[in-house]
C-alpha positions as CSV (number, residue, x, y, z in Angstrom):
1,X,-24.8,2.3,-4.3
2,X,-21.5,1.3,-4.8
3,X,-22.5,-0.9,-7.9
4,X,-24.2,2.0,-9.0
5,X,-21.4,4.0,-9.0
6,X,-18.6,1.9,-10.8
7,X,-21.5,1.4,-13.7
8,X,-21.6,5.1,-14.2
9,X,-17.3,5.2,-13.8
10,X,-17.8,2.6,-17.0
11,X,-20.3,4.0,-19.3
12,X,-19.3,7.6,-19.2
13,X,-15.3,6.2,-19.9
14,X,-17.0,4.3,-22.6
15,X,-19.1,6.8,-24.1
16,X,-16.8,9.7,-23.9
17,X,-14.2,7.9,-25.5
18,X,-6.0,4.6,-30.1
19,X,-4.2,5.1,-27.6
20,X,-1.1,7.4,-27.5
21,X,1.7,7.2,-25.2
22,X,-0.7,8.9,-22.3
23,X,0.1,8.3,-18.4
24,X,1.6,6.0,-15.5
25,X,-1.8,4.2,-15.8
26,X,-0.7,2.9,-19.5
27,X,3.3,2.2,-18.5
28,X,1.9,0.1,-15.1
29,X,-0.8,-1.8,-17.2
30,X,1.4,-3.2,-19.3
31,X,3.6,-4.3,-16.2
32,X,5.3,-1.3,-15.0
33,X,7.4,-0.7,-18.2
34,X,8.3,2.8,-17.7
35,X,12.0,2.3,-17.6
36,X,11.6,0.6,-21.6
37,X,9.0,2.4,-23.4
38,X,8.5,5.9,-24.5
39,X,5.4,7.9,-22.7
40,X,5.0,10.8,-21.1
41,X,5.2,9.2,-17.7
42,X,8.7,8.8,-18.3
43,X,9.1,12.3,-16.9
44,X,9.3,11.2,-13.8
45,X,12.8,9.2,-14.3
46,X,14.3,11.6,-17.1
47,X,13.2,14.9,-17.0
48,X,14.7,15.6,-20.3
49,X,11.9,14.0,-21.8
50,X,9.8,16.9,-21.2
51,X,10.6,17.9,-24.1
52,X,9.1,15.3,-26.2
53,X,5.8,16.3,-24.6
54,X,5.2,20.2,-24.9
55,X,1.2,21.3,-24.1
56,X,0.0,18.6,-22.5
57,X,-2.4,17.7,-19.3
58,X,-3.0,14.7,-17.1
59,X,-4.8,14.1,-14.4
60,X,-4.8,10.3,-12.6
61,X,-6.2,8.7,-9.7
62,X,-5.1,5.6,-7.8
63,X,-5.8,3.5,-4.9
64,X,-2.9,1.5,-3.1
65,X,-2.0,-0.5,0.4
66,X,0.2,1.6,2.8
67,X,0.5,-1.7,5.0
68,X,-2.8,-1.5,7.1
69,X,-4.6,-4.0,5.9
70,X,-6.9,-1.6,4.1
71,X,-7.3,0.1,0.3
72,X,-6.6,4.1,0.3
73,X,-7.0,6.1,-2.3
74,X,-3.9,8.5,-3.0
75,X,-4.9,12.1,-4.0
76,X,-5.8,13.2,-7.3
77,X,-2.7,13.9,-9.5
78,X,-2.2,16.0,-12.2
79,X,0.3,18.5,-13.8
80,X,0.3,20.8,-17.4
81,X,3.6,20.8,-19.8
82,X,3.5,24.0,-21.7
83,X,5.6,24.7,-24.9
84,X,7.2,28.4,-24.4
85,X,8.6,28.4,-27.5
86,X,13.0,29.6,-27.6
87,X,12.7,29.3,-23.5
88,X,12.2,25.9,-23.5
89,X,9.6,23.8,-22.0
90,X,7.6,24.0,-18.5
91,X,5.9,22.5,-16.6
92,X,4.3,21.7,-12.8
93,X,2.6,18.7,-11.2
94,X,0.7,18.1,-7.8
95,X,0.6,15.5,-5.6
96,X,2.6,13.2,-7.7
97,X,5.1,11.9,-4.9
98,X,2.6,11.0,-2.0
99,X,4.9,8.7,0.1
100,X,6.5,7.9,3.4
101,X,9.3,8.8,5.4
102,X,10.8,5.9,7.7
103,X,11.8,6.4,11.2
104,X,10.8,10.4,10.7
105,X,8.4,12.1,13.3
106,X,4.5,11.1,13.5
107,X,3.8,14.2,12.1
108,X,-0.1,12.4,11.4
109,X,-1.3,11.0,13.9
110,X,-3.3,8.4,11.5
111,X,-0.5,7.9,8.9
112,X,2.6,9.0,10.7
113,X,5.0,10.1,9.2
114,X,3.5,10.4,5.5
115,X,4.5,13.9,3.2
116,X,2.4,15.2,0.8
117,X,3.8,17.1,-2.5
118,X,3.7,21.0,-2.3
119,X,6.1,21.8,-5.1
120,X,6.8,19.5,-8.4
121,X,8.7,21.5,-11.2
122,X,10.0,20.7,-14.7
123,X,12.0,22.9,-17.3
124,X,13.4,21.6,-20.7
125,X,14.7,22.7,-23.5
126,X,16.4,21.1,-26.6
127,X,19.7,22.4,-27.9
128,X,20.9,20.9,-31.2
129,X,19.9,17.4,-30.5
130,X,20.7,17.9,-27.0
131,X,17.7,17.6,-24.4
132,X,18.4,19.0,-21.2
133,X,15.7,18.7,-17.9
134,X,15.7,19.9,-14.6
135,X,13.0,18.1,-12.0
136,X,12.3,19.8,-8.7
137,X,10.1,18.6,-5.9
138,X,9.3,19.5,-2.7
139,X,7.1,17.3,-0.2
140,X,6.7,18.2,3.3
141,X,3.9,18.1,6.2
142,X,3.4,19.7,9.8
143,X,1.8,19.3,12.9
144,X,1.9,21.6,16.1
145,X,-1.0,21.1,19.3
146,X,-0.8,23.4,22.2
147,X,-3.9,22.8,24.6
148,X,-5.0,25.6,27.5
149,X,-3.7,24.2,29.6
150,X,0.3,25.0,29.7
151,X,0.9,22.1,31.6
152,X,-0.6,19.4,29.4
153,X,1.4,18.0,26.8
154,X,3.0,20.4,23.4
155,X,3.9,18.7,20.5
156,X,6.1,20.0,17.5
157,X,6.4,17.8,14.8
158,X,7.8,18.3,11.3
159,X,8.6,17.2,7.9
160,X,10.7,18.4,4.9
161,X,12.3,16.6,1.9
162,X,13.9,18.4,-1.4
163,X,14.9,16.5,-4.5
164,X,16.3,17.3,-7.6
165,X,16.7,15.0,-10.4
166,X,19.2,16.7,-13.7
167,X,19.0,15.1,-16.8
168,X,19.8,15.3,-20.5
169,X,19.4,13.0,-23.7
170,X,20.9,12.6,-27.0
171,X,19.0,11.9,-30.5
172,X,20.9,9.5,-32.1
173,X,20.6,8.1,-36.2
174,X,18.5,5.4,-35.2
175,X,17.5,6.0,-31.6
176,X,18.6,8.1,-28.8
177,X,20.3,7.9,-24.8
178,X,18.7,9.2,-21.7
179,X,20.5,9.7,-18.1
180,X,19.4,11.3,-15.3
181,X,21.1,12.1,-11.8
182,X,18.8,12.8,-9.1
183,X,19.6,13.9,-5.0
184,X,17.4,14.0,-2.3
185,X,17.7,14.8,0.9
186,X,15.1,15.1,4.3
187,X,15.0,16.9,7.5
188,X,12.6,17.1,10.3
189,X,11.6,18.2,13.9
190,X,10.3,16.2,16.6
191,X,9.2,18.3,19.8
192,X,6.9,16.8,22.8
193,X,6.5,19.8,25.5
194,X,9.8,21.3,24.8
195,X,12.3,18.3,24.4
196,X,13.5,17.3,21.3
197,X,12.6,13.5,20.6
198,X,15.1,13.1,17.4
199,X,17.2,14.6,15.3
200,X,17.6,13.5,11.6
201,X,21.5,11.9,10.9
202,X,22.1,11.2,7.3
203,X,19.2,11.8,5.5
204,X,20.4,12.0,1.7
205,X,19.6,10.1,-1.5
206,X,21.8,9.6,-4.9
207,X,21.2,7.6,-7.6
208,X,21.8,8.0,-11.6
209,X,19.5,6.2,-13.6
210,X,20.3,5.6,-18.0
211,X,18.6,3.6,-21.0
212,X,19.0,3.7,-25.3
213,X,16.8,2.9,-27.6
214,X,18.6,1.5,-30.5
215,X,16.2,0.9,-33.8
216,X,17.8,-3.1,-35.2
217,X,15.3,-3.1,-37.7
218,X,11.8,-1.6,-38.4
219,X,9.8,-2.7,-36.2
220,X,13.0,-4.0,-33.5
221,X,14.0,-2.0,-31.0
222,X,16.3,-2.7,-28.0
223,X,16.4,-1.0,-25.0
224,X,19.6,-1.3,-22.9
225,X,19.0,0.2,-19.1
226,X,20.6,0.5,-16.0
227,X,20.0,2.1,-12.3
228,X,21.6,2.6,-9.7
229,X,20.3,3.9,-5.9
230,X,21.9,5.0,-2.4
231,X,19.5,5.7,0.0
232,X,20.4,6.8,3.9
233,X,18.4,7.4,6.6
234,X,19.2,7.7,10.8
235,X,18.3,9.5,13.6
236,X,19.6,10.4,17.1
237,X,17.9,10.6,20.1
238,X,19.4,11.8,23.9
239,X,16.1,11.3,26.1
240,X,15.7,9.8,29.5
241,X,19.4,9.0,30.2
242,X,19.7,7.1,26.6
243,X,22.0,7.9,24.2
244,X,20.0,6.1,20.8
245,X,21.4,6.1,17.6
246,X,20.1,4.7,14.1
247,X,21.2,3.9,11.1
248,X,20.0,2.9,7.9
249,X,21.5,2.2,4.5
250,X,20.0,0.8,1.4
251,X,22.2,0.2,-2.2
252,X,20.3,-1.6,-5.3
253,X,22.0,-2.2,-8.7
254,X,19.5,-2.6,-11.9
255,X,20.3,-3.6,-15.3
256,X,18.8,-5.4,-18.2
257,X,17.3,-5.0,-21.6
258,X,13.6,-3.9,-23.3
259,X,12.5,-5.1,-26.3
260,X,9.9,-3.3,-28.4
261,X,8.3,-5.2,-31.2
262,X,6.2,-4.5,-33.4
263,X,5.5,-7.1,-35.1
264,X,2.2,-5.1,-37.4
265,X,1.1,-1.8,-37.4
266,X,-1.4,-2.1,-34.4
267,X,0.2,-4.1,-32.1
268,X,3.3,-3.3,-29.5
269,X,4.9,-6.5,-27.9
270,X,7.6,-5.2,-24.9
271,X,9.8,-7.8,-23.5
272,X,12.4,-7.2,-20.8
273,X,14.5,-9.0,-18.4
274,X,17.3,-8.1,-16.2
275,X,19.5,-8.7,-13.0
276,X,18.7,-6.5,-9.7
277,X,20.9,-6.7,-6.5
278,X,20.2,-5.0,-3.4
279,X,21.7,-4.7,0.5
280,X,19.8,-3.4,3.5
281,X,21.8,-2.4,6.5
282,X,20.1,-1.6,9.3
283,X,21.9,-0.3,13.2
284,X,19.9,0.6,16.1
285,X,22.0,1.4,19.6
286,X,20.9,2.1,22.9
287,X,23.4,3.4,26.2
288,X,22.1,4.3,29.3
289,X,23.1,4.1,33.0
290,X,20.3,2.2,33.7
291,X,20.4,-1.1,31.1
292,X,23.8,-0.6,30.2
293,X,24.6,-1.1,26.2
294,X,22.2,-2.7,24.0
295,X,22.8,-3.2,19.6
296,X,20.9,-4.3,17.5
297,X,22.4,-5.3,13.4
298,X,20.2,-6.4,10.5
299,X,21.7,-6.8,7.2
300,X,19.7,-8.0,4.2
301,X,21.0,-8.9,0.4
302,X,18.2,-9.9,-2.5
303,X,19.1,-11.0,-5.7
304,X,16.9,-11.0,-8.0
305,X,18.2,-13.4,-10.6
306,X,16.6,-12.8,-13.2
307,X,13.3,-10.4,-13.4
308,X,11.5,-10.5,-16.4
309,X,8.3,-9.7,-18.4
310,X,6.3,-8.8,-21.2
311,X,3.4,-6.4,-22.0
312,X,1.2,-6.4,-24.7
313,X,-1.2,-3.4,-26.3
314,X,-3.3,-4.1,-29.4
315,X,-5.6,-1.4,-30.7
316,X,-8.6,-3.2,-31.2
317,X,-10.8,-0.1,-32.7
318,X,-9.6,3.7,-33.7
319,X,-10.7,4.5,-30.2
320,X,-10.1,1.4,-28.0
321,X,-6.7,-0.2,-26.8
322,X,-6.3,-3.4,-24.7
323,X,-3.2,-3.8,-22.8
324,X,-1.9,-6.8,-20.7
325,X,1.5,-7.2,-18.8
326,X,3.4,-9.6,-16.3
327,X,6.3,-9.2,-14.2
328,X,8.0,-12.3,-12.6
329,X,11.5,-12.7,-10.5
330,X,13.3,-15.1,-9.5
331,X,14.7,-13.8,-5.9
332,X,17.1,-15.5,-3.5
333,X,17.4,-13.6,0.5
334,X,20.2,-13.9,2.8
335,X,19.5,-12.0,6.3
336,X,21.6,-11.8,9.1
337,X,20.2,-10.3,12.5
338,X,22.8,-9.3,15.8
339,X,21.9,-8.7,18.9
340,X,24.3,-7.7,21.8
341,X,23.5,-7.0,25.5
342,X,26.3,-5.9,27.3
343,X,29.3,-7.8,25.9
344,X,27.4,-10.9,24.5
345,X,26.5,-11.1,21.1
346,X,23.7,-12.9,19.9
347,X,23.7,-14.2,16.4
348,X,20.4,-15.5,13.7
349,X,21.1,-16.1,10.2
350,X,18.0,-17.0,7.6
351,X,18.5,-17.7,3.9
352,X,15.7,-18.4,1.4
353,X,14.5,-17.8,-2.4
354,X,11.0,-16.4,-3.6
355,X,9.4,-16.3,-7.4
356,X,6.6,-13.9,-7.2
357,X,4.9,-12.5,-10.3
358,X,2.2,-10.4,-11.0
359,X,-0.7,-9.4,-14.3
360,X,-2.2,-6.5,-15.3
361,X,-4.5,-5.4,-17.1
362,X,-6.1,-2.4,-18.4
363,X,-7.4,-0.5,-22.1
364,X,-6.9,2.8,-23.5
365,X,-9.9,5.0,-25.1
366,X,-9.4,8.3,-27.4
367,X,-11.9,10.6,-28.4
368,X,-10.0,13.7,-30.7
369,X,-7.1,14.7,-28.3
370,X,-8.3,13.4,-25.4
371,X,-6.7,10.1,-24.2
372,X,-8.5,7.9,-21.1
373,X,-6.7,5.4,-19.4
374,X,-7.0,2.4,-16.9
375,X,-5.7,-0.2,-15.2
376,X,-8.1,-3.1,-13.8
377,X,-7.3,-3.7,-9.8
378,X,-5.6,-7.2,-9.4
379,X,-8.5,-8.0,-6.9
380,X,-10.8,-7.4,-9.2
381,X,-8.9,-10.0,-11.8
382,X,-9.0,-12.5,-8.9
383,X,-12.4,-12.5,-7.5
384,X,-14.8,-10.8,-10.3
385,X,-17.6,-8.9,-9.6
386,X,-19.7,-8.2,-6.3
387,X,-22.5,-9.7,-7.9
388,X,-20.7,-13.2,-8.6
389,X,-17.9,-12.8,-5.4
390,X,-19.4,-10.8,-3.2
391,X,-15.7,-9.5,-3.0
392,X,-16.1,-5.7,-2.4
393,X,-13.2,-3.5,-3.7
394,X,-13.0,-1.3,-6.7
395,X,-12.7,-2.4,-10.2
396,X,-9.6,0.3,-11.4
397,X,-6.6,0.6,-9.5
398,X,-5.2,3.7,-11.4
399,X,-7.5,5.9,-13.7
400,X,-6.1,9.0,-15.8
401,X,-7.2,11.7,-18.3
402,X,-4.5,13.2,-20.6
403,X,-5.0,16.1,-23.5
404,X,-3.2,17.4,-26.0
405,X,-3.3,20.8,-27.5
């Protein structure tokens, strides 16, 4: 059955369907180039480039692995940019920023404390060579159970998270800038028959995010960027004679360059590399009259010295792109845990380097003004198909539909 159904997923894409700047699915294929290349995706990091993209629709699917061993498939995302003209442009998505909330409430009982997307705005509007964007989100899930019986157990649990990213961009002579500051912040309940588990203690995230393309020559461009991220998150807790506190802190620095060749009229080359430092601090504390004092200190810092990769898309026919990327980084670790109980301090420190890397692959097929997209699985590029591996997964990690009108 399942054979079956991915040969009817591959003839109707093929028989329904140059690829245009389209979708996530195109910027990840060619190895998750979004930050360097001009699509529509790029909404999602500057939110001035709405305007670049008026009347527009896109819906994508993907699978992914929360950390369970297993492939889910994330909800079916989608959104419409409309052109109103003097007002500017609009726009709203749904379920675009499925994701997880650490140390927040169980509010699933399956997937814990995972948030869906309820709200996912965008406004634009060009002034003069100015671009100007406003992104707002708004993710959040609930759970409340209250059996007959009032003395069995009650629980409350709750999650909420707003963000809004601001940006604007400038047309240049030969190219233009982009920046974007975004802030997010989260808050939550957590109720079991009355008492309140925890209670959310800095819960906020900043970051400012910037690129230029800059034309060199005709078929040259190069694509300074840069990014920088704050992210907090904590809780406290006063249950059973405890006083427990948490706090977590995480800081990453990202710069580099893109290169976009092309070096003939159907082919885009896109080359980047860059430096990325980042620094985990994690504090978890625990006081009560019955054990006394107990901490507990992690600290982290990765370099990542250098990333880099390439991606590579080729129009092959009027209707039919290929695309193929890689990512690799070079990546030294320093972590440092402390544990004290009492007055004694217990001390571990680990050091090591890493050079992972990852391929993709996936094609993009037009048929008038509509675009289709995908991105092959990585398991399917290791082990084949059923009928040779008898690996079962699916063949497409991401799949998307975008339109024009």
């Amino acid at each position: 059955m399942k054979k079956a159904v991915a040969v009817m997923v591959l003839l109707s894409v093929f028989l329904s369907v140059t690829s245009a700047t389209a979708s996530r699915t195109r910027v990840n294929a060619l190895g998750n180039v979004n930050l360097y290349v001009k699509d529509d995706a790029n909404i999602s990091l500057f939110p001035s480039a709405v305007t670049r993209y008026p009347n527009l629709v896109n819906l994508e699917s993907s699978s992914y692995y929360p950390g369970y061993g297993e492939t889910r498939y994330g909800p079916i995302e989608g959104g419409i940019l409309l052109d109103l003209g003097r007002t500017g442009v609009f726009g709203f998505f749904i379920n675009r920023f499925p994701q997880d909330v650490p140390y927040g409430p169980d509010v699933d009982p399956y997937f814990e404390s995972e948030v869906d997307s309820k709200l996912d705005l965008f406004y634009g509007k060009s002034l003069e060579g100015l671009d100007l964007g406003l992104n707002f989100y708004w993710l959040g899930r609930s759970r409340e159970e209250q059996d007959a019986d009032p003395e069995d157990e009650e629980y409350k649990k709750s999650l909420s998270v707003l963000g809004w990213q601001v940006g604007m961009g400038k047309r240049l002579a030969k190219g233009d800038v982009e920046g974007t500051i975004w802030y997010e912040t989260t808050d939550f309940t957590d109720e079991e028959d009355g008492e309140t588990l925890k209670e959310p203690e800095g819960y906020r995230s900043i970051g400012i995010r910037g690129r230029v393309f800059q034309q060199i020559t005709e078929g040259f461009t190069l694509v300074p960027f840069g990014e920088y991220v704050n992210i907090g998150r904590g809780y406290t807790s006063d249950i059973s004679e405890s006083n427990i506190e948490l706090d977590y802190k995480y800081t990453n620095l990202t710069g580099g360059f893109g290169f976009n060749l092309a070096p003939q009229k159907h082919l885009l080359v896109i080359l980047h590399v860059g430096v990325a430092l980042s620094k985990q601090e994690w504090k978890y504390s625990d006081i009560s009259e019955d054990i006394g004092q107990y901490r507990s200190e992690y600290d982290s810092k990765y370099t990542d010295f250098p990333f880099y990769g390439f991606g590579i898309e080729a129009e092959l026919a009027h209707w039919l792109t290929a695309r193929f990327g890689a990512r690799k980084l070079v990546q030294s670790m320093e972590h440092e845990y402390r544990n004290l109980y009492e007055t004694e301090w217990e001390r571990r420190e680990q050091k090591g380097s890493q050079a992972p890397g990852q391929m993709y692959l996936g094609a993009g097929f037009s048929f008038r003004d509509w675009v289709f997209d995908v991105q092959v699985a990585e398991s399917f590029l290791h082990y084949g198909p059923n009928f040779l591996s008898g690996y079962d997964d699916r063949i497409f990690s991401r799949v998307s539909v975008t339109r024009r009108f």
